[in-house]
PDB file of N, CA, C and O in Angstrom:
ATOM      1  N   UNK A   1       4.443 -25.769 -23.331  1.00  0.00           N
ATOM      2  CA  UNK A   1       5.056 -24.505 -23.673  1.00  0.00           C
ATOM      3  C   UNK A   1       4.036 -23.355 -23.603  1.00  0.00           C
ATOM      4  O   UNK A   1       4.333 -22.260 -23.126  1.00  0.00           O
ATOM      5  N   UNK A   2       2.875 -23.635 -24.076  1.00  0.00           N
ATOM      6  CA  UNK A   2       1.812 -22.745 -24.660  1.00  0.00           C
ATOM      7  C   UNK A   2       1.144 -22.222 -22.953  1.00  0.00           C
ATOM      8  O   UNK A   2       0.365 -21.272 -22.877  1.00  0.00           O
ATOM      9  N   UNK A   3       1.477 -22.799 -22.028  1.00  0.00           N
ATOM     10  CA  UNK A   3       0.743 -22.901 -20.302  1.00  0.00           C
ATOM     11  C   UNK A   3       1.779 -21.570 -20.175  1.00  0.00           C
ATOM     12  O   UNK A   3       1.495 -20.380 -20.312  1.00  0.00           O
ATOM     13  N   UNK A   4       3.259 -22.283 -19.822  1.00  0.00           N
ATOM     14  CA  UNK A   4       4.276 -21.205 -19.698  1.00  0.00           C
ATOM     15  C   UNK A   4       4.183 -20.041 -19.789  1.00  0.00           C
ATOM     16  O   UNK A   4       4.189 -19.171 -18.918  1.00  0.00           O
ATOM     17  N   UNK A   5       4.071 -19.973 -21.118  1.00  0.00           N
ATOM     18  CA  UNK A   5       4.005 -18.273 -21.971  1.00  0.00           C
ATOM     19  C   UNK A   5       2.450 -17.782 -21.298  1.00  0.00           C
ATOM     20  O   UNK A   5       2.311 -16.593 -21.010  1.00  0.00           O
ATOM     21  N   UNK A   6       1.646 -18.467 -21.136  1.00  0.00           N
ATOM     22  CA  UNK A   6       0.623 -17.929 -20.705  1.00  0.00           C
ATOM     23  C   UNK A   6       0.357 -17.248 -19.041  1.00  0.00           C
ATOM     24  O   UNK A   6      -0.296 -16.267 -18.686  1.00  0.00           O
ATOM     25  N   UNK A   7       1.093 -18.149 -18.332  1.00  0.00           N
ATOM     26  CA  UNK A   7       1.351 -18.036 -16.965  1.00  0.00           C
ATOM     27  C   UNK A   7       2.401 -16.739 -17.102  1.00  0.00           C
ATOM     28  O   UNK A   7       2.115 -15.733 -16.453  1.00  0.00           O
ATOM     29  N   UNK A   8       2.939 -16.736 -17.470  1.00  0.00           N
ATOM     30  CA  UNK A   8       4.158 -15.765 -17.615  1.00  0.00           C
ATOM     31  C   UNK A   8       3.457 -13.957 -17.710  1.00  0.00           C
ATOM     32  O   UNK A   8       3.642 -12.930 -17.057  1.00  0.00           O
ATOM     33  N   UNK A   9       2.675 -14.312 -18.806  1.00  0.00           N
ATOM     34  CA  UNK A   9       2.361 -12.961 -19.537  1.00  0.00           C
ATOM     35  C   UNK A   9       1.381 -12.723 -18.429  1.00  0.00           C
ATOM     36  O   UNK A   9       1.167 -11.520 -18.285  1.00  0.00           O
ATOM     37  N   UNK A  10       0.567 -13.668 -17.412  1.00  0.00           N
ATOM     38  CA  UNK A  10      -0.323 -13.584 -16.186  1.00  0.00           C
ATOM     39  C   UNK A  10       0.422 -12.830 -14.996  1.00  0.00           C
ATOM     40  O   UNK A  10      -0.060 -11.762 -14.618  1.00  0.00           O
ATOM     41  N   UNK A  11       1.415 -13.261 -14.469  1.00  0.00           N
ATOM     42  CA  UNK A  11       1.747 -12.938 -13.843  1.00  0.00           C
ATOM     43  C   UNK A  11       3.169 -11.016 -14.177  1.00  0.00           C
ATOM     44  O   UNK A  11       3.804 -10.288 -13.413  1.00  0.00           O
ATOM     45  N   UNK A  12       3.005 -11.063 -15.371  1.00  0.00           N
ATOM     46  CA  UNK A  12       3.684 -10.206 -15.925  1.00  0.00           C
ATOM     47  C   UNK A  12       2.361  -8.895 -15.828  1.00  0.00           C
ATOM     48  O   UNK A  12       2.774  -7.755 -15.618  1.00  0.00           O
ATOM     49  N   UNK A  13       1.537  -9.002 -15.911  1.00  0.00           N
ATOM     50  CA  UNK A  13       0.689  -8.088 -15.829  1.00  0.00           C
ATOM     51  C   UNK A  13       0.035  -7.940 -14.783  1.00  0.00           C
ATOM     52  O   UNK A  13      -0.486  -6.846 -14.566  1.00  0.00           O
ATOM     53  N   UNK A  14      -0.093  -8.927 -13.935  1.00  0.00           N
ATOM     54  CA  UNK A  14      -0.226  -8.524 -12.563  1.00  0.00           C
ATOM     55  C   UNK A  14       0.975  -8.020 -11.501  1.00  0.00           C
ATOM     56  O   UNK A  14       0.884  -7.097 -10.691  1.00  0.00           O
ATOM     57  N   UNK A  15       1.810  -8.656 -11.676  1.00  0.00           N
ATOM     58  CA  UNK A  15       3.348  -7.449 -11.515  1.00  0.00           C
ATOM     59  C   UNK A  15       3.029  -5.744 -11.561  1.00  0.00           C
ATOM     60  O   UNK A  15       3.342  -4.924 -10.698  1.00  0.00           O
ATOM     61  N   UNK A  16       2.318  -5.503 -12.832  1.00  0.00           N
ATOM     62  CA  UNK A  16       2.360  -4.246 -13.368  1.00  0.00           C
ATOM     63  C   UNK A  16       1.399  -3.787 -12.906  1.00  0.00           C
ATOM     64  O   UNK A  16       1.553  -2.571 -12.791  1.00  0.00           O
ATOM     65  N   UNK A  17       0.121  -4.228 -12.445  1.00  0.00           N
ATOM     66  CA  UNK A  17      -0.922  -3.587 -11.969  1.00  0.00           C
ATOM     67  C   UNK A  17      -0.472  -3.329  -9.883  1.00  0.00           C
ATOM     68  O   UNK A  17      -0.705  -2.343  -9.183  1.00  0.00           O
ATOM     69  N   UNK A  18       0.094  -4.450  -9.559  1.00  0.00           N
ATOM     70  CA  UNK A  18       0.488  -4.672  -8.261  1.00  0.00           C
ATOM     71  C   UNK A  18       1.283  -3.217  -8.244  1.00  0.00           C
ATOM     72  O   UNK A  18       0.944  -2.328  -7.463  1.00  0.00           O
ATOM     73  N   UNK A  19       2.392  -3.063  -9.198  1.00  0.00           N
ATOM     74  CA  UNK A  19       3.226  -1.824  -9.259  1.00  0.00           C
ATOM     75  C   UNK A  19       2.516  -0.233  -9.385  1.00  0.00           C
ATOM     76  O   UNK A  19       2.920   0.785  -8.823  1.00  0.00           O
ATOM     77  N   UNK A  20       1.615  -0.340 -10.086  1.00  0.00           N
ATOM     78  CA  UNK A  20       0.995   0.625 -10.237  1.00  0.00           C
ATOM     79  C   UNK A  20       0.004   1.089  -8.873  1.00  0.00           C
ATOM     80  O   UNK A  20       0.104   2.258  -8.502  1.00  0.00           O
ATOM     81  N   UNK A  21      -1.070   0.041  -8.041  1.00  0.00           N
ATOM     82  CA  UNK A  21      -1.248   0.452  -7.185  1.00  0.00           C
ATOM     83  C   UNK A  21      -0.375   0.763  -6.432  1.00  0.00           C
ATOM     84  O   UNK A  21      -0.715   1.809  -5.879  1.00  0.00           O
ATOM     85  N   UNK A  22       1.210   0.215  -5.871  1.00  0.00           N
ATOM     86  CA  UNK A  22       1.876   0.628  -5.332  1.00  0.00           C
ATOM     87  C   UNK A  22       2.426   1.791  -5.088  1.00  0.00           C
ATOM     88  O   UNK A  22       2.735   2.272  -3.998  1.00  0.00           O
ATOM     89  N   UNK A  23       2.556   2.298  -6.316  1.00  0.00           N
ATOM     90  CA  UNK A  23       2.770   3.772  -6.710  1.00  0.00           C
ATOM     91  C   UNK A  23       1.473   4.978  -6.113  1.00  0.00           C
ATOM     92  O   UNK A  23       1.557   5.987  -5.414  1.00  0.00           O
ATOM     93  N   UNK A  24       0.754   4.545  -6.529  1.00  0.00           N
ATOM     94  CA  UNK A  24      -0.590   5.021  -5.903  1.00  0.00           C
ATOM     95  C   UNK A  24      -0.651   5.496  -4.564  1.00  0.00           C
ATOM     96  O   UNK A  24      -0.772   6.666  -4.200  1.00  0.00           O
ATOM     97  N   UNK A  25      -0.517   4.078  -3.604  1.00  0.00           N
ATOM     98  CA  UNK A  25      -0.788   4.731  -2.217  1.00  0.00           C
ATOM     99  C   UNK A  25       0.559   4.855  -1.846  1.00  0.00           C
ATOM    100  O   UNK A  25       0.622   5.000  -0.625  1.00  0.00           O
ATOM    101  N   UNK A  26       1.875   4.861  -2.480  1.00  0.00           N
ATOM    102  CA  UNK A  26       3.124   5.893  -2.126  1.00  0.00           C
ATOM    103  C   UNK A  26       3.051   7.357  -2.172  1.00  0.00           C
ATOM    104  O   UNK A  26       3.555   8.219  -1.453  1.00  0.00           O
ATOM    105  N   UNK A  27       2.147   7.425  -3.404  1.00  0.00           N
ATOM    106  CA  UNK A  27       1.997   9.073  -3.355  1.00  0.00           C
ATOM    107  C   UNK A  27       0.542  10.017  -2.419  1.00  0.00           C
ATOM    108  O   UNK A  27       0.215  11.170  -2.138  1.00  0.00           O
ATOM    109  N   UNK A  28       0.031   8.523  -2.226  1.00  0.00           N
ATOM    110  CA  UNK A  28      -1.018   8.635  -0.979  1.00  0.00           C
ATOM    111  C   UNK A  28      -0.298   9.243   0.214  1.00  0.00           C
ATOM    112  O   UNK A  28      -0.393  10.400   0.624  1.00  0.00           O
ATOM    113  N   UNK A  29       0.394   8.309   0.665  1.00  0.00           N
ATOM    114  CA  UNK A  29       1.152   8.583   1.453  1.00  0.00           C
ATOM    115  C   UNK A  29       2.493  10.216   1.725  1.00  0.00           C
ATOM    116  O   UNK A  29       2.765  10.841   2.750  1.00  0.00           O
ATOM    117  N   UNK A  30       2.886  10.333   0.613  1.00  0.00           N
ATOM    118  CA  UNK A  30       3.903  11.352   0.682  1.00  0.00           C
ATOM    119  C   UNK A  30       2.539  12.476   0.762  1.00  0.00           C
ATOM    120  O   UNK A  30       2.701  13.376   1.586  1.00  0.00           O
ATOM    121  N   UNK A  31       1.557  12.493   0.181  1.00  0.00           N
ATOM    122  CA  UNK A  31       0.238  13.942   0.142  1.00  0.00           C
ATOM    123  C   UNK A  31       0.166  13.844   1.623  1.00  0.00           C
ATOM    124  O   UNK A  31       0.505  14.830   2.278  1.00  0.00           O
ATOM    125  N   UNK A  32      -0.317  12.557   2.339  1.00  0.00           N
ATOM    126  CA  UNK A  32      -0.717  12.438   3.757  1.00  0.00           C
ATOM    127  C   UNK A  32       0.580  13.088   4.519  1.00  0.00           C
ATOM    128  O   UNK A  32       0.356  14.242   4.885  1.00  0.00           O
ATOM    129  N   UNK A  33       1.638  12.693   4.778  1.00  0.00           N
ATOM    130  CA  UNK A  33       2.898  13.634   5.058  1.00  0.00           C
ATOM    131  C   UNK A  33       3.092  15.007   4.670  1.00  0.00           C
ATOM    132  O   UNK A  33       3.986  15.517   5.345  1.00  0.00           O
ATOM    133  N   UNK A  34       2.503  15.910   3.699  1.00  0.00           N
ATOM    134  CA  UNK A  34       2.399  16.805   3.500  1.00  0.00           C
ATOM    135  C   UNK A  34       1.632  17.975   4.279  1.00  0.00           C
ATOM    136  O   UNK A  34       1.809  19.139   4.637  1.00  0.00           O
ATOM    137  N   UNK A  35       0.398  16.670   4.337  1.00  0.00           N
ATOM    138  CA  UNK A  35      -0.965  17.390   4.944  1.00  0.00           C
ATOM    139  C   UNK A  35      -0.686  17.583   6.208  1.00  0.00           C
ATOM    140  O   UNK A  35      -1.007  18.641   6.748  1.00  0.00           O
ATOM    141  N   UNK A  36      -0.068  16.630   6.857  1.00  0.00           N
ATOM    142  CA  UNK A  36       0.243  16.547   8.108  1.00  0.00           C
ATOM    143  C   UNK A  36       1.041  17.242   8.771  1.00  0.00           C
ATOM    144  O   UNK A  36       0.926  17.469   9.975  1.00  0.00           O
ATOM    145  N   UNK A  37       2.090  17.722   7.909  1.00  0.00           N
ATOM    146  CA  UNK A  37       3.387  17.981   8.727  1.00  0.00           C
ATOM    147  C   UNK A  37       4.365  17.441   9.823  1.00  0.00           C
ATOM    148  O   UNK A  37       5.243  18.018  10.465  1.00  0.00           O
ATOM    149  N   UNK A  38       3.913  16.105   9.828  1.00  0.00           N
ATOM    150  CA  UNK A  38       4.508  15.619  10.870  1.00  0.00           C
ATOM    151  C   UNK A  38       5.673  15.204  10.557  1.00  0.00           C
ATOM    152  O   UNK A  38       6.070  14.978   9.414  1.00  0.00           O
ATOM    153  N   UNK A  39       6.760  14.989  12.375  1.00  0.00           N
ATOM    154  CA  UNK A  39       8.375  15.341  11.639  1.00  0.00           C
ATOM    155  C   UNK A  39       8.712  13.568  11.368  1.00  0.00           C
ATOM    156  O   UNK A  39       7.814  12.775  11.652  1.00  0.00           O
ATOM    157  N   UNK A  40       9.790  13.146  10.917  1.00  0.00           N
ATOM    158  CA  UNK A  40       9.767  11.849  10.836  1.00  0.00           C
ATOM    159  C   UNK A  40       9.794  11.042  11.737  1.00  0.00           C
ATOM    160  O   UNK A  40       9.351   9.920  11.493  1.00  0.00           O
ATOM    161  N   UNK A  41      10.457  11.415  13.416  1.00  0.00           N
ATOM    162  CA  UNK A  41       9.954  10.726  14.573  1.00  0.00           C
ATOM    163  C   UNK A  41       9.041  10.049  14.888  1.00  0.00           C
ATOM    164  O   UNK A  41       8.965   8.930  15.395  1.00  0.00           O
ATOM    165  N   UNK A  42       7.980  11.121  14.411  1.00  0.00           N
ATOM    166  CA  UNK A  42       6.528  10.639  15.531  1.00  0.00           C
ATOM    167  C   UNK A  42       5.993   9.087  14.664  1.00  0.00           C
ATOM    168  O   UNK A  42       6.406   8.454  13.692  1.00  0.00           O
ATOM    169  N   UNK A  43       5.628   9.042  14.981  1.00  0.00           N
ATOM    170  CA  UNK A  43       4.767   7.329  14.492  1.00  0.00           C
ATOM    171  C   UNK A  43       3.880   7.629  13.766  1.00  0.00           C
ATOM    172  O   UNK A  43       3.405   6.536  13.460  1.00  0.00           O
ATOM    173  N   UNK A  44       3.217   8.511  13.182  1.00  0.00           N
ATOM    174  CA  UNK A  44       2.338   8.836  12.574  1.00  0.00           C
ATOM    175  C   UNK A  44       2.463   9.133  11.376  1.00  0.00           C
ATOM    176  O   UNK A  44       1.717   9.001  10.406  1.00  0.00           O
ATOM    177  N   UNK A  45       3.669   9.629  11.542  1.00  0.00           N
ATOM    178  CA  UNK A  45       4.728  10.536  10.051  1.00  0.00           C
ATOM    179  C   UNK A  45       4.170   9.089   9.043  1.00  0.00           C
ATOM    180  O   UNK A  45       3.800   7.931   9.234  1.00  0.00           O
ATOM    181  N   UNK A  46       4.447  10.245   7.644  1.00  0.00           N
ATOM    182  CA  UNK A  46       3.744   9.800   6.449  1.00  0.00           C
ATOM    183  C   UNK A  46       5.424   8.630   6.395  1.00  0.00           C
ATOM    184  O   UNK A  46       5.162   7.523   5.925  1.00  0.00           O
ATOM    185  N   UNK A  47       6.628   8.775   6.722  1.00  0.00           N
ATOM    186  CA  UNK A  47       7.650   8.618   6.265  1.00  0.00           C
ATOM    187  C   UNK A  47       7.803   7.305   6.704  1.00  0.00           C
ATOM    188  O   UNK A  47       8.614   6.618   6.083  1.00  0.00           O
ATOM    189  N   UNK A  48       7.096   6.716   7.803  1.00  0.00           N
ATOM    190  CA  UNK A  48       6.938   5.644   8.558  1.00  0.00           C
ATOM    191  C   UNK A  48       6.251   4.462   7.338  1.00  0.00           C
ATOM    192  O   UNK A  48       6.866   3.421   7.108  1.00  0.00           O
ATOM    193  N   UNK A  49       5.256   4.703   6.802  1.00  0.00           N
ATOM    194  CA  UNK A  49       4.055   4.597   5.630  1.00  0.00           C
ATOM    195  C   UNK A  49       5.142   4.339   4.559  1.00  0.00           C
ATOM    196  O   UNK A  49       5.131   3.366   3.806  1.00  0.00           O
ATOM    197  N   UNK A  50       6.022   5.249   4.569  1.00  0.00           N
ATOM    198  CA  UNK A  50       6.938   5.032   2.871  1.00  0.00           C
ATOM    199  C   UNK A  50       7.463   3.276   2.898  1.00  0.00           C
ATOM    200  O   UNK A  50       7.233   2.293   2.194  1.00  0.00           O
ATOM    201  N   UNK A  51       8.116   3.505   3.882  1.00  0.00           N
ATOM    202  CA  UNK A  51       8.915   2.289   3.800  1.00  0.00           C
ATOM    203  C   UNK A  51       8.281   0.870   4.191  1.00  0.00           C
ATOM    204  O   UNK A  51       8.824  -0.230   4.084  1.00  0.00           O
ATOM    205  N   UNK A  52       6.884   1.191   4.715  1.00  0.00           N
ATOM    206  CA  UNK A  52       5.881  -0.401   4.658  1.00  0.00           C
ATOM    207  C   UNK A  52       5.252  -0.450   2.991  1.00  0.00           C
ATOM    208  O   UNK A  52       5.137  -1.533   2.417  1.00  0.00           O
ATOM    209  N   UNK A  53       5.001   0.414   2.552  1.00  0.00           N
ATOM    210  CA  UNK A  53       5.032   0.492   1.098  1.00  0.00           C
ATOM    211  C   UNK A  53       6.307   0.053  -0.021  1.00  0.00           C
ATOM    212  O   UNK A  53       5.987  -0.528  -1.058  1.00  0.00           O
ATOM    213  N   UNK A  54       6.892   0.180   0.095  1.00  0.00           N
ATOM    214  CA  UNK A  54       8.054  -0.424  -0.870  1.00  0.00           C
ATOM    215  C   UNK A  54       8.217  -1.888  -0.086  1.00  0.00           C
ATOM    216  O   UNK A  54       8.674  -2.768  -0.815  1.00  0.00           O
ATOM    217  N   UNK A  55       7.935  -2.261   1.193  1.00  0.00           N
ATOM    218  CA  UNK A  55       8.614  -3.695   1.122  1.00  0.00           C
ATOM    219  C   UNK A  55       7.149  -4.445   1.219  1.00  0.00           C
ATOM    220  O   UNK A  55       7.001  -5.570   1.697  1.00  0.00           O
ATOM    221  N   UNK A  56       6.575  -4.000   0.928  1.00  0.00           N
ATOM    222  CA  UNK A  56       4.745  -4.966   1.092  1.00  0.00           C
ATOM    223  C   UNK A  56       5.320  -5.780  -0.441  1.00  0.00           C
ATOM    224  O   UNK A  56       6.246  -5.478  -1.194  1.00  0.00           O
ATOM    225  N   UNK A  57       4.395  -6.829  -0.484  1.00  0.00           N
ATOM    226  CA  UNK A  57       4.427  -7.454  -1.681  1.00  0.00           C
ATOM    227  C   UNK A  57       3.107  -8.237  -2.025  1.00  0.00           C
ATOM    228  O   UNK A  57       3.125  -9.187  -2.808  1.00  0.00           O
ATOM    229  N   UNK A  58       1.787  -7.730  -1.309  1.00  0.00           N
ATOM    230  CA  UNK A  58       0.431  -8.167  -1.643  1.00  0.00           C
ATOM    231  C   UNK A  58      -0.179  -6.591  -1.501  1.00  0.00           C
ATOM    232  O   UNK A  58       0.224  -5.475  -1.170  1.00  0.00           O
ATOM    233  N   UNK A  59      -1.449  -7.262  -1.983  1.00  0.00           N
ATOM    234  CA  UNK A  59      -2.257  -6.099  -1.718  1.00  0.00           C
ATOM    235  C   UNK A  59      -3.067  -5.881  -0.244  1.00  0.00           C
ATOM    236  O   UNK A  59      -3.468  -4.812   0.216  1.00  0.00           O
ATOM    237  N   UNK A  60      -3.160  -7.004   0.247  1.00  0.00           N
ATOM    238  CA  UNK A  60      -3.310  -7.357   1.714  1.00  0.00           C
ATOM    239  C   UNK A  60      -4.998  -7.407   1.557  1.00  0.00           C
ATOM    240  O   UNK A  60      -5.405  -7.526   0.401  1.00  0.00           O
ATOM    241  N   UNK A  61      -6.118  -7.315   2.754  1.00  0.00           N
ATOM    242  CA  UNK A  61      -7.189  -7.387   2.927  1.00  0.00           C
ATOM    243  C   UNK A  61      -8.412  -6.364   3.088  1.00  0.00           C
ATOM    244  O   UNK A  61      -8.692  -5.694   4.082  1.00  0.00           O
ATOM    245  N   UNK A  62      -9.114  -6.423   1.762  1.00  0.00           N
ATOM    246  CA  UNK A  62     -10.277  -4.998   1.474  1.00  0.00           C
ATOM    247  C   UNK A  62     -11.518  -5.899   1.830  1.00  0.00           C
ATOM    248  O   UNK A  62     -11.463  -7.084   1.502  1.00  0.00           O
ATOM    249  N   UNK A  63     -12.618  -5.425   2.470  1.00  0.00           N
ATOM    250  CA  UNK A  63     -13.564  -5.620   2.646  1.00  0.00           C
ATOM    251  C   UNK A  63     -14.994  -4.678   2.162  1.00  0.00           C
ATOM    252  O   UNK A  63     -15.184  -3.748   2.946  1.00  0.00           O
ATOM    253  N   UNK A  64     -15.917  -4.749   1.136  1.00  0.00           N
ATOM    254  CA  UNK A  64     -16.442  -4.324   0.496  1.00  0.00           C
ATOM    255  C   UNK A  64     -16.117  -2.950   0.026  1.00  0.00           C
ATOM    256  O   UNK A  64     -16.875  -1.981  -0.018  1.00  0.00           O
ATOM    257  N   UNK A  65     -14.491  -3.050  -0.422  1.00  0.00           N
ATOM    258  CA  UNK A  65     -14.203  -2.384  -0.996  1.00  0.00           C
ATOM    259  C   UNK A  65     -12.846  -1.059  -0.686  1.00  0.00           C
ATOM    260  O   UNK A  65     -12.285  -0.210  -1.379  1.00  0.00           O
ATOM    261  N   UNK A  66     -12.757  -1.665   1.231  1.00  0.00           N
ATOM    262  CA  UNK A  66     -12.322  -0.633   2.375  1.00  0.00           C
ATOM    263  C   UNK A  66     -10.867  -0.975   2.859  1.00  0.00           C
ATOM    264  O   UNK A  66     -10.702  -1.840   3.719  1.00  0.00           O
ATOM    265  N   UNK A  67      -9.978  -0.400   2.391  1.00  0.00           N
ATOM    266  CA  UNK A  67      -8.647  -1.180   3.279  1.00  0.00           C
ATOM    267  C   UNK A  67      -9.155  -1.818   4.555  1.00  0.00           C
ATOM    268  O   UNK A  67     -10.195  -1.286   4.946  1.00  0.00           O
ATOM    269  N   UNK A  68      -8.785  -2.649   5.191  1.00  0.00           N
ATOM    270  CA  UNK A  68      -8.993  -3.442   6.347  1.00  0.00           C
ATOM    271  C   UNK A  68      -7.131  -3.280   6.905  1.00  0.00           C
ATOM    272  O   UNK A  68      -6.261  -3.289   6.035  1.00  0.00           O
ATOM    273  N   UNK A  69      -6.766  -3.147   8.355  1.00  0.00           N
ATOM    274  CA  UNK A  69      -5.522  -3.600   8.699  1.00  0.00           C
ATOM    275  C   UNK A  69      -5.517  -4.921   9.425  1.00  0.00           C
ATOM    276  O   UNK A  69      -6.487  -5.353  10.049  1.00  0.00           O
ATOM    277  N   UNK A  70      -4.462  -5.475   9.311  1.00  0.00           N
ATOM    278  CA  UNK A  70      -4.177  -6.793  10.126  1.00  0.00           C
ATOM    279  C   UNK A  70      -4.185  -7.865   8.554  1.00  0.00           C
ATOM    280  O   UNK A  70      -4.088  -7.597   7.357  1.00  0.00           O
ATOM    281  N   UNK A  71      -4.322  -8.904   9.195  1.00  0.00           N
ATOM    282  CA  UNK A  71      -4.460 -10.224   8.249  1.00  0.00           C
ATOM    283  C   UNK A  71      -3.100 -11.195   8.123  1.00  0.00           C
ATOM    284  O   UNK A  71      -2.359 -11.009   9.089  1.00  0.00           O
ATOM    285  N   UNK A  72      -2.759 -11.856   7.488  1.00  0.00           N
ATOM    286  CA  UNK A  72      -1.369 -12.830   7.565  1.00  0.00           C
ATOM    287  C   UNK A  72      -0.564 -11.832   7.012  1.00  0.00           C
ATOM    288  O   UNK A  72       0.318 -11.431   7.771  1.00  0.00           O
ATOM    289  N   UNK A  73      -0.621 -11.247   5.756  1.00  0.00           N
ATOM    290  CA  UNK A  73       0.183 -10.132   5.020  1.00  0.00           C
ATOM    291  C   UNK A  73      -0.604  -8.802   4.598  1.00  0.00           C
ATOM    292  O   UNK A  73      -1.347  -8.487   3.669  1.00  0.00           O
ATOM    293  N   UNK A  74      -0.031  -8.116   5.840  1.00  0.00           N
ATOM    294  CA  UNK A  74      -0.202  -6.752   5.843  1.00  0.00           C
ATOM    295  C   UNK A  74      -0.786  -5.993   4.469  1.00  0.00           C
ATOM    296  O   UNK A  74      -1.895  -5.472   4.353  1.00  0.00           O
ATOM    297  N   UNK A  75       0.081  -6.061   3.643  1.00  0.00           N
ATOM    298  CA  UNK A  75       0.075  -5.223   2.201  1.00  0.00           C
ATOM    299  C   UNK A  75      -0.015  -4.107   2.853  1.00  0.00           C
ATOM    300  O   UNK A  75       0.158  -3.685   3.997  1.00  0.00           O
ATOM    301  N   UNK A  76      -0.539  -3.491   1.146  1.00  0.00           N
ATOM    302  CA  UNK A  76      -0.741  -2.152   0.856  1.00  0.00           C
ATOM    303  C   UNK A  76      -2.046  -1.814   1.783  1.00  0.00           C
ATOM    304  O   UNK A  76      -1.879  -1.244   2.861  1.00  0.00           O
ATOM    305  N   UNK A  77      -3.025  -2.092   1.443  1.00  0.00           N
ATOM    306  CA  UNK A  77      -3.995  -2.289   1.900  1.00  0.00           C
ATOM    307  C   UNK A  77      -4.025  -1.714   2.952  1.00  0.00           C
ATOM    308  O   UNK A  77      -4.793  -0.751   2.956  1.00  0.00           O
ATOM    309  N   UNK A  78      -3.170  -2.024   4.434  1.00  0.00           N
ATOM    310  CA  UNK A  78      -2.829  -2.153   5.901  1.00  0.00           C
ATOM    311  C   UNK A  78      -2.593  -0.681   5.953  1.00  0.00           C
ATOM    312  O   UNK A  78      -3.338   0.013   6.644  1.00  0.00           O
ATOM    313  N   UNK A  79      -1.732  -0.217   5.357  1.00  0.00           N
ATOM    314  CA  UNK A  79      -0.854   1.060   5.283  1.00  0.00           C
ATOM    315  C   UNK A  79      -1.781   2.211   4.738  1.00  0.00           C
ATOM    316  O   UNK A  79      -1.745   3.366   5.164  1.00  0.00           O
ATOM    317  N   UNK A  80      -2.667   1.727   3.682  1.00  0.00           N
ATOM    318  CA  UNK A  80      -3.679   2.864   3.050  1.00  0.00           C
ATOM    319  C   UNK A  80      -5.248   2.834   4.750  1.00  0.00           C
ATOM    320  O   UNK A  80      -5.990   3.689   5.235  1.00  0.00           O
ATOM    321  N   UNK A  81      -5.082   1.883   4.919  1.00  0.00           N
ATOM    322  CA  UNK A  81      -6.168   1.777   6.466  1.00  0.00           C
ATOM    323  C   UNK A  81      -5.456   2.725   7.762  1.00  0.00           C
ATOM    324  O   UNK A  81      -6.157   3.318   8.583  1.00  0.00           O
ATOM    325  N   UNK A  82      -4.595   2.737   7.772  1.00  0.00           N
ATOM    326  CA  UNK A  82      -3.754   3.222   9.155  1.00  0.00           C
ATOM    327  C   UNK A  82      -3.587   4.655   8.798  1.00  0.00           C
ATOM    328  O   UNK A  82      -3.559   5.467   9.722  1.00  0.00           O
ATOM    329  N   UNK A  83      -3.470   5.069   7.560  1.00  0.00           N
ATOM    330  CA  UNK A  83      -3.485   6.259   7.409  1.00  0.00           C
ATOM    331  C   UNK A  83      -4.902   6.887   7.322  1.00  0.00           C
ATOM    332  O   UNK A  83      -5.078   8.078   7.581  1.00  0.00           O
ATOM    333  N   UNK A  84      -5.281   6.573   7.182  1.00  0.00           N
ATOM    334  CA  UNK A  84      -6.924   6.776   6.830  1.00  0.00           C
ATOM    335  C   UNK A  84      -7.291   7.320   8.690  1.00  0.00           C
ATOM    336  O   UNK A  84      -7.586   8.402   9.198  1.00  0.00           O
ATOM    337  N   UNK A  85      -7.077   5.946   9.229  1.00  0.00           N
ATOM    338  CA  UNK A  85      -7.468   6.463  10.357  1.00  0.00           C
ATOM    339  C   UNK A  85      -6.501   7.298  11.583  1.00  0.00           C
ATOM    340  O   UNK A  85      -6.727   7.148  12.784  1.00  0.00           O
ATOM    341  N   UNK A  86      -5.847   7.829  11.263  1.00  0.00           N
ATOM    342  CA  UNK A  86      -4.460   8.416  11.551  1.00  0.00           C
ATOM    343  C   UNK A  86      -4.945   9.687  11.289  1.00  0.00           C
ATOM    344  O   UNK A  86      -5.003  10.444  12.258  1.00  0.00           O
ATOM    345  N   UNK A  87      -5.409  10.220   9.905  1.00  0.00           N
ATOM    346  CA  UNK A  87      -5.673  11.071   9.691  1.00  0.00           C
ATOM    347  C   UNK A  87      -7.089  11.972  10.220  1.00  0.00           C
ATOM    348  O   UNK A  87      -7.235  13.186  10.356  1.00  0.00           O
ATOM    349  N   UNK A  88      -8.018  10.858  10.445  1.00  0.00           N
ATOM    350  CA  UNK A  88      -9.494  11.371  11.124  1.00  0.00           C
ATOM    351  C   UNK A  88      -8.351  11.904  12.653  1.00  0.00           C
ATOM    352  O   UNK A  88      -8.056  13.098  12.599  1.00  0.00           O
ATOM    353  N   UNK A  89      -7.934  11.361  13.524  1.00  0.00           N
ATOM    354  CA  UNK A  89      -7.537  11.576  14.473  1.00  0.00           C
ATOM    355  C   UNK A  89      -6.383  12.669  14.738  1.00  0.00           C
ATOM    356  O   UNK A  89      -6.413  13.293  15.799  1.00  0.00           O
ATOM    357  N   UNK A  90      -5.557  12.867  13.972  1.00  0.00           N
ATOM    358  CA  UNK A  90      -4.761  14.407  13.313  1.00  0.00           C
ATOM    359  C   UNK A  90      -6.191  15.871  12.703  1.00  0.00           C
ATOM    360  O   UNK A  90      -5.813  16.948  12.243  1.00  0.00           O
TER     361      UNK A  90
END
C-alpha cells in the first residue's frame, strides 16, 4: 500500500512540474509568434510550435543543458530547439 501512495504522489508531482514547463515554452512560443509576425501558413509561424506543444508528452532531449531536436520523442525540448534556431535565421 505504502509503495502505491508513494509512486502516486511521484508521479503526481512530476505531472505538475512536466505541466508547468509546458506552460513555459507555450508562452515561449506565443512571445516567439509575436516577435515574428509570421502569418499562420508559413512553417515557421509560432502557431505551428502551439500545437507540438500541447500534444508532446516528454520533455524530450537536453544536452548540457541545450534543447537538442530529434531523438525517439520529440518533446518539448524539440520545439523550444527549432525555435531557437528559426529565430537566429528570421
Amino acid at each position: 500500500m505504502a509503495f502505491r501512495v508513494f509512486r502516486n504522489d511521484a508521479l503526481q508531482q512530476y505531472r505538475a512540474q512536466f505541466d508547468l514547463a509546458a506552460r513555459y515554452v507555450y508562452l515561449a512560443a506565443k512571445a516567439y509568434d509575436y516577435e515574428t509576425n509570421m502569418l499562420g501558413s508559413d512553417t515557421m509561424a509560432g502557431q505551428q510550435f502551439l500545437s507540438n506543444i500541447v500534444r508532446s508528452r516528454s520533455l524530450g532531449v537536453f544536452e548540457d543543458g541545450q534543447p537538442q531536436t530529434g531523438g525517439a520523442d520529440p518533446g518539448l525540448s524539440d520545439t523550444m530547439a527549432k525555435m531557437w534556431l528559426n529565430f537566429d535565421l528570421v
